[in-house]
C-alpha distance (Angstrom), angle and dihedral (degrees) to the residues before:
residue distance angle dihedral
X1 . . .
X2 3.74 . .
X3 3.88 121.4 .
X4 3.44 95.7 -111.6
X5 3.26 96.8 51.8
X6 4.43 85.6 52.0
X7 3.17 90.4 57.4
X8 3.61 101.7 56.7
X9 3.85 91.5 52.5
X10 3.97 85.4 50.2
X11 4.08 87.6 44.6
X12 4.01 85.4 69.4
X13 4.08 89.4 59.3
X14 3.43 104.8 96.2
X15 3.72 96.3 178.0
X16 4.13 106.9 89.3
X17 3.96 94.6 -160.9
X18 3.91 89.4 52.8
X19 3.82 87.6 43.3
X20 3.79 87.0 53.8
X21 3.57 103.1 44.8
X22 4.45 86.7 49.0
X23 4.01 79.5 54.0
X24 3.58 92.1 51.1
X25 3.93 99.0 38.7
X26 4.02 81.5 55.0
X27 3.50 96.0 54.7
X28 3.33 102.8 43.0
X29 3.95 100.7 44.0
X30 3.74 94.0 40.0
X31 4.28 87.9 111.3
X32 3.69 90.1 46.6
X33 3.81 114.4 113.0
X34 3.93 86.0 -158.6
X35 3.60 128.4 40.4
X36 3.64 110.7 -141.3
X37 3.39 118.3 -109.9
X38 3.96 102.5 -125.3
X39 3.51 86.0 48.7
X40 3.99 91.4 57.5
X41 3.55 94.6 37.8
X42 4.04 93.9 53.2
X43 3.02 99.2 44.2
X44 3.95 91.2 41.4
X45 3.75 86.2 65.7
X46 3.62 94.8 49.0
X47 3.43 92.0 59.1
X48 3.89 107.4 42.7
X49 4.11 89.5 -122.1
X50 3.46 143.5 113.0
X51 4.14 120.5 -93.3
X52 3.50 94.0 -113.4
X53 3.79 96.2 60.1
X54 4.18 91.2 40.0
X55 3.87 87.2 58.3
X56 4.53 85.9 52.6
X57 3.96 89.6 52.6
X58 3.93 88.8 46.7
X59 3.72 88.5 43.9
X60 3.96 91.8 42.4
X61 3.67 88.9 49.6
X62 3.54 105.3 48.0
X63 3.78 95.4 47.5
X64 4.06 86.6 57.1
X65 3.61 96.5 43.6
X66 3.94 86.5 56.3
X67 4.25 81.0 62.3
X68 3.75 93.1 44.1
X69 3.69 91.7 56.5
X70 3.51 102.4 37.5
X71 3.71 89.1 47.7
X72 3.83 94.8 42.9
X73 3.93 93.5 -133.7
X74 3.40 110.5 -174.0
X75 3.76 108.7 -176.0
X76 3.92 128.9 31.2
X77 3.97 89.9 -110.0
X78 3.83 84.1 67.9
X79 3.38 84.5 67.7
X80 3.47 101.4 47.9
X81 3.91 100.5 -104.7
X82 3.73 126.6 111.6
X83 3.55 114.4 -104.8
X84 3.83 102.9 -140.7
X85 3.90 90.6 55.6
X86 3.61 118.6 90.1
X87 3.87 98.6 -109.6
X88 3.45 89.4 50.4
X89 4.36 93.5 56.4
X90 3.70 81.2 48.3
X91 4.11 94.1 56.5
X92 3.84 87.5 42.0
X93 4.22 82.5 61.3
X94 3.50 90.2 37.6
X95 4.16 98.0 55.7
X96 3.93 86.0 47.2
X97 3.21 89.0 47.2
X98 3.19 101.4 53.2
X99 3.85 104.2 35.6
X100 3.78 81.2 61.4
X101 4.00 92.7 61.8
X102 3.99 95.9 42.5
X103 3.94 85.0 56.4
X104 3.56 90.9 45.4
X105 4.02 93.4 42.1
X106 4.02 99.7 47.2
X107 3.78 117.5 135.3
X108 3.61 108.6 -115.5
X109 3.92 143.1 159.6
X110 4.22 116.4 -56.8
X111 3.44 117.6 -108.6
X112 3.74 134.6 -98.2
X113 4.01 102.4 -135.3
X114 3.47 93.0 163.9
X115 4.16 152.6 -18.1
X116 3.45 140.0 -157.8
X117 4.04 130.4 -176.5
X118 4.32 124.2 -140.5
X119 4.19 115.9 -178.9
X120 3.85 106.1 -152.4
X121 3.65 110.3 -170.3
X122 4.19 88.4 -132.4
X123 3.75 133.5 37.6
X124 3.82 115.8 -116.3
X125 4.08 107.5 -92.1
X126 4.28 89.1 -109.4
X127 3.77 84.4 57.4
X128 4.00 100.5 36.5
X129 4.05 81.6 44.6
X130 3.49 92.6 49.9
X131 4.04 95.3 44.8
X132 4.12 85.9 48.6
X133 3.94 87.0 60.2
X134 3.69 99.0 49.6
X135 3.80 101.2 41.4
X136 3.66 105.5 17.9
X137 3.66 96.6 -135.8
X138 3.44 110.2 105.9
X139 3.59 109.5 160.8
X140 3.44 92.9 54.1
X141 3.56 95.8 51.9
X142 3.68 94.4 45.0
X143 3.76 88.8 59.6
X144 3.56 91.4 63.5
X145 3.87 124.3 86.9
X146 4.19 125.8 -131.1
X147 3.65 137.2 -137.7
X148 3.41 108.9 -127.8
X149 4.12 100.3 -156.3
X150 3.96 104.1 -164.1
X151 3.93 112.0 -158.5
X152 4.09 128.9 -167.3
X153 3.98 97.7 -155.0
X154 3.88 122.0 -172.1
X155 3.52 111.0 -146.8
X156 3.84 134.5 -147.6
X157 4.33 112.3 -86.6
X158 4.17 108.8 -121.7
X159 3.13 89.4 -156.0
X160 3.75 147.1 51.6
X161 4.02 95.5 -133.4
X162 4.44 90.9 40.2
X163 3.42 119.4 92.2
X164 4.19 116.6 -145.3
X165 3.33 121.3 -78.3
X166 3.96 119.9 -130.7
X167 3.53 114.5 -154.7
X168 4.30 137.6 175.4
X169 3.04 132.1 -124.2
X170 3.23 145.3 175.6
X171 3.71 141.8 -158.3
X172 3.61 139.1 -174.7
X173 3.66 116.7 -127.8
X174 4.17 118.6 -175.0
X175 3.30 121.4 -157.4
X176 3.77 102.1 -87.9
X177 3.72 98.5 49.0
X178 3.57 90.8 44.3
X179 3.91 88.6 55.7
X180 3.86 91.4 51.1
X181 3.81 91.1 48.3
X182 4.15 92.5 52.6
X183 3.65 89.9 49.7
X184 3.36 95.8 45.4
X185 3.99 100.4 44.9
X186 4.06 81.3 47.6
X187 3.62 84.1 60.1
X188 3.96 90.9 52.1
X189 3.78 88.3 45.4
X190 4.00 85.8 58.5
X191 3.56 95.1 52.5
X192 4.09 101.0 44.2
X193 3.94 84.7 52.1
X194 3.45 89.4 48.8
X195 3.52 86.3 50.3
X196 3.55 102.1 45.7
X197 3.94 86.7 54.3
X198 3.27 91.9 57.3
X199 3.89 104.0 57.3
């Protein structure tokens, strides 16, 4: 189904928080394989038409909101329809819309929920083995203890429906690496003040 023609089955809505949540539904299941089916069937209703056809309007949609993000349109004229028409107040929703979800949906860094700290007086034998390679000095380094630094880290959802996972994990920090990671978090801790002054 083309956009336009989408549209024009959305332009009979007259309801502008179901017209928003179709928009949403569209962007955010655009990757699924299979549209739920309580999505379908709501939305289905809404519109007075079968399921089959909802699921091509979602399907329509979410392929051209892919092309309104990517090409950061930021009025329906962008996208070739007039903006006093009704189609075209509906894309003006739609890019707002949907800029508001890519923000919300970027990729970024997992998160530190929380950390704990464990000083064993040896390293494990893959990490004193591993240590023995590199420097060739493994008595000395086996007479050295480890942090162990334990983390709980929440990582990013792939998918609209998942919630985040939270895994552990744990590293082993000697000495010397630990030493270089204080100094340079204190270094960090510098700058956010600095930061945090400043605003």
């Amino acid at each position: 189904m083309e956009v336009t023609e989408a549209l024009k089955v959305l332009s009979k809505t007259n309801s502008r928080d179901n017209v928003l949540q179709l928009l949403r539904d569209a962007y955010n299941y655009k990757k699924v394989k299979k549209l739920p089916e309580e999505v379908l069937k709501n939305h289905s209703q809404v519109l007075g038409i079968d399921v089959r056809e909802t699921a091509k309007v979602l399907r329509s949609l979410g392929e051209f909101s892919d092309q309104a993000v990517y090409e950061c349109w930021k009025n329906s004229e962008e996208a070739g329809i007039p903006s006093d028409s009704r189609e075209g107040q509906i894309i003006s929703l739609a890019l707002a819309e949907w800029r508001a979800l890519a923000s919300d949906s970027l990729i970024g860094a997992p998160k530190l929920l929380s950390f704990s700290t464990e000083v064993c007086p040896r390293p494990s034998p893959r990490f004193s083995s591993e240590q023995s390679q590199s420097e060739g000095n493994p008595v000395s380094r086996s007479q050295k203890g480890v942090c162990l630094l334990h983390l709980k880290i929440e990582e990013n959802p792939t998918k609209v429906s998942s919630n985040a996972e939270v895994n552990d994990v744990t590293l082993e920090l000697p000495k010397d690496i630990l030493d270089s990671l204080v100094h340079g978090l204190s270094h960090v801790r510098s700058q956010l003040s600095s930061v945090a002054k400043n605003t």
